[in-house]
C-alpha positions, 0 to 999 in steps of 0.5 A: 329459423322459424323467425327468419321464415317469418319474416321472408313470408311478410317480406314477400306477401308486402312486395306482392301487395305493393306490386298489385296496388301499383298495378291498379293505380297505373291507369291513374299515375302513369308515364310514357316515354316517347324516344322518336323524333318529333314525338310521333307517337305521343298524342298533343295537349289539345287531343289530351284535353279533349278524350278527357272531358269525355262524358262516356265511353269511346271505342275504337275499333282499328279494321287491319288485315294481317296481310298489311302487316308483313307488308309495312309497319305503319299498320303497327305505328298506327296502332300503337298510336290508338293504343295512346289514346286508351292509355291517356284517356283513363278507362274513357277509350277503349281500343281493339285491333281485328283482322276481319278475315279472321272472324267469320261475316266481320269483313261484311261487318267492316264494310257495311260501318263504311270501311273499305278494302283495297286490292292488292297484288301478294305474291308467293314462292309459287304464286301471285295472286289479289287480296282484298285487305283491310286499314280502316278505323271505327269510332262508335259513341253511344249509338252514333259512329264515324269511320277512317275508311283507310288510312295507312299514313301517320300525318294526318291520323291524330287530327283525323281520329280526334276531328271525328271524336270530337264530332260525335261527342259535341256534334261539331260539324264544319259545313265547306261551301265549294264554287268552282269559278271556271265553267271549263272545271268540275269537282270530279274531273279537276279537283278529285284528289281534293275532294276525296281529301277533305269528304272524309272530315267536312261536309261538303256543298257544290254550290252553282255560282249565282245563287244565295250562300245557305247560312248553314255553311261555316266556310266558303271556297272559292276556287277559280274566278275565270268566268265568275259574273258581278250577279255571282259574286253578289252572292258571295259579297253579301256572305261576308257581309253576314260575317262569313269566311271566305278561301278564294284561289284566284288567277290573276293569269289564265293558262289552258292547258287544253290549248297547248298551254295558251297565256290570258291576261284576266284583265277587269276581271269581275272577281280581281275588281272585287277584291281591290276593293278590301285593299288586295289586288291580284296582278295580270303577271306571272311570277318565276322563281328560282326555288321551283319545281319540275315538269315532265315534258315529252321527249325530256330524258327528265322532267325539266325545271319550270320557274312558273311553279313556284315552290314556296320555302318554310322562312318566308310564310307567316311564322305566327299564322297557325295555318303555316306555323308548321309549314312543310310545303306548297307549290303555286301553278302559274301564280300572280303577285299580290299588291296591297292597299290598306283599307280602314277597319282591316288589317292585312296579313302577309301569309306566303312570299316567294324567295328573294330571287323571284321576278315576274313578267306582264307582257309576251306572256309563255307558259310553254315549259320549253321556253320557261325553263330557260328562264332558269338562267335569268339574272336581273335588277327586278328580283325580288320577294313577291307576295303570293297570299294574304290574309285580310282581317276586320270589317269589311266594306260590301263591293255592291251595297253599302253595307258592313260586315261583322268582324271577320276574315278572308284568305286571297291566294294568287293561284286556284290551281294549287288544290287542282288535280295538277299536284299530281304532275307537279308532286305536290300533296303536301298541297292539299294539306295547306288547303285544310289547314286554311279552312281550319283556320277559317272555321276558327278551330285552331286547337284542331289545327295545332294538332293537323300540323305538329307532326308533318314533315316532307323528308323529300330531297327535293324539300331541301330549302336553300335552292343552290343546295337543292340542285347540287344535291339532284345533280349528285343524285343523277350522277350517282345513279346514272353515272357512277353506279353504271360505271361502277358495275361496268369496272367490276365486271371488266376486273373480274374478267380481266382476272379470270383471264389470268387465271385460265392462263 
């Protein structure tokens, strides 16, 4: 018997030691089992080899009020994702949640490192009332940190947490040059959505056109060519000749839409006569498209479908860019099609095309959506894929001098307006996504891009790509909701009168 107590006494003194070792090497050997689609919750290689190599500790620290979280769930998938990072990083990351309502002065803490409240309306059983609430993240290193002032999206949060740790860390900044080329448009009332975007992860630069690019900058965008002088974009040709890296949006079609959506034909446009000189010409015409999005018009019951805003599908961009590896979506406002004619010492890139159902027109140009909209019927022999952007890689021979460049690389998309503030009307943030990754790709950092990209998806219906299938899914949408429900509703109540009736009698 005393035997037999013995050994239950070892037995379970081993099985408590056992359990205690594993305990202590589960920061060092460990799994994790991530079950949802498209592994959202389980950070990429690129973010793995990164908090892996960090020579210090990091810590996070996730702003969140309370009151967001019986409001959503993104404030805990949000946090659950920060919490993979402490759990990959092996000691390295340490991460705490706190509700700065809940400690006395850390709200004035939160805001004074830059996270910002937003006010929203919560209502109770007796009363509604505005609460200022909290979602921001803080990184700090050593003495230095970097701020997510809020975030309540999963996108782009892996990218955006691991862009700034890599930042304090290695000191890595990307300096973005901006020329807007249409002296009727400015940062703050044409391109806020944008600029709001990409302030939180660039340094952002406002340059006048007509004056010499600072080497400092790592990227240039040049958004607009409307009004963009040869004096201007010798500036701009001799940045590329010192090897810089160039995003230009340019119109081959102006459209004012303060002049009741007035069509000008950007003929011997200095910018245009530039670039055909690397072998890419924009072309004065405009391309329709059967895959397009819609526009709110006045007096429509429902915004209407409008073939000039071209919505580009996932088949046919460049699979083997990074920029559109994992593409979810982009719409071009009044694109125009781009030709090509080789050039030695580059090599040109197809990167986005329409669909195979596609045309253009260069004469009696409208953008009046009453009138384009009833192009939507249009049959002809002249459809056809049409590219809309291009990358051009190589050495470049200077438009003004006779200059070379260095190896490298520029981005020519046929519309400057898919950045504008017309995503809003247009319903296209994904947008603005394309945008970043572009300037990824330009800056070189493609291990940032592969995680920017790897978990977006657009779960929209009007993301459906095969466009016959697209309208039949809206028209049953419309019907559902405007038909048969209605009626639906209607048939009720006239049976349950009908037996009620019956029943008094």
């Amino acid at each position: 018997m005393q035997k037999n107590k013995t050994k239950e006494i070892i037995l379970i003194t081993l099985t408590s030691v056992i359990f205690i070792l594993l305990a202590m090497n589960s920061t060092v050997f460990f799994n994790r089992i991530d079950l949802t689609e498209n592994r959202a919750f389980t950070i990429s290689k690129a973010t793995r080899q990164i908090i892996a190599s960090l020579p210090d500790r990091v810590h996070i620290t996730y702003f969140i009020s309370d009151k967001i979280r019986t409001i959503t769930p993104v404030a805990q998938e949000i946090e659950d994702i920060l919490q993979e990072y402490a759990a990959r990083s092996r000691g390295r990351i340490s991460v705490v949640s706190i509700d700065p309502a809940a400690v006395p002065g850390m709200a004035a803490r939160a805001e004074s490192l830059g996270v910002i409240p937003r006010h929203i309306e919560v209502f109770s059983r007796s009363e509604r009332s505005i609460a200022a609430v909290y979602s921001g993240i803080v990184i700090q290193y050593m003495d230095e940190f970097e701020t997510i002032p809020f975030t309540l999206s999963l996108e782009t949060l892996e990218f955006d947490v691991t862009h700034r740790i890599r930042r304090l860390v290695e000191g890595i900044d990307v300096n973005l040059g901006l020329i807007i080329g249409d002296n009727r448009r400015s940062i703050e009332a044409h391109y806020s959505f944008l600029f709001d975007r990409i302030d939180m992860t660039y340094n952002i630069e406002l340059l006048r056109p007509g004056h010499e690019i600072p080497p400092a900058i790592s990227v240039l965008a040049v958004i607009g060519n409307r009004d963009l002088t040869e004096d201007d974009l010798f500036f701009i040709d001799e940045y590329i000749m010192n090897g810089g890296r160039v995003l230009f949006g340019v119109n081959g079609v102006d459209v004012d839409l303060m002049a009741n959506f007035a069509v000008t034909q950007l003929e011997n446009n200095p910018t245009i006569e530039m670039l055909k000189k690397h072998g890419i010409t924009v072309n004065n015409d405009l391309v329709h498209d059967k895959s397009a999005r819609r526009i709110p018009i006045r007096g429509a019951f429902f915004p209407i479908l409008y073939p000039q805003w071209i919505s580009l599908l996932g088949q046919n961009v460049s699979s083997n860019n990074p920029i559109t590896s994992r593409f979810t979506g982009l719409d071009l406002m009044w694109a125009s099609s781009i030709t090509i004619e080789e050039k030695e010492g580059l090599t040109y890139e197809r990167l986005l095309a329409t669909t195979d159902q596609a045309w253009t027109f260069d004469t009696n140009l409208s953008a009046a959506p009453e009138f384009v909209g009833s192009l939507m019927s249009f049959v002809g022999d002249d459809q056809r894929q049409i590219g809309v952007g291009y990358v051009v890689s190589g050495t470049f021979r200077s438009a003004f001098t006779d200059r070379t460049s260095p190896n490298t690389r520029i981005i020519v998309i046929s519309d400057s307006n898919f950045a504008s503030d017309i995503i809003e009307f247009s319903d296209s943030p994904y947008n603005l996504a394309f945008f970043e990754n572009a300037i990824e790709w330009l800056s070189n950092d493609e291990s940032l891009l592969q995680i920017k990209t790897r978990a977006r998806r657009d779960m929209r219906l009007n993301r459906i790509e095969a466009p016959e299938r697209r309208a039949a899914a809206i028209r049953m949408v419309y019907l559902v909701n405007i038909v048969i429900i209605p009626l639906s509703i209607i048939a009720f109540a006239i049976v349950r009168f009908i037996r009620r009736k019956k029943r008094e009698t």
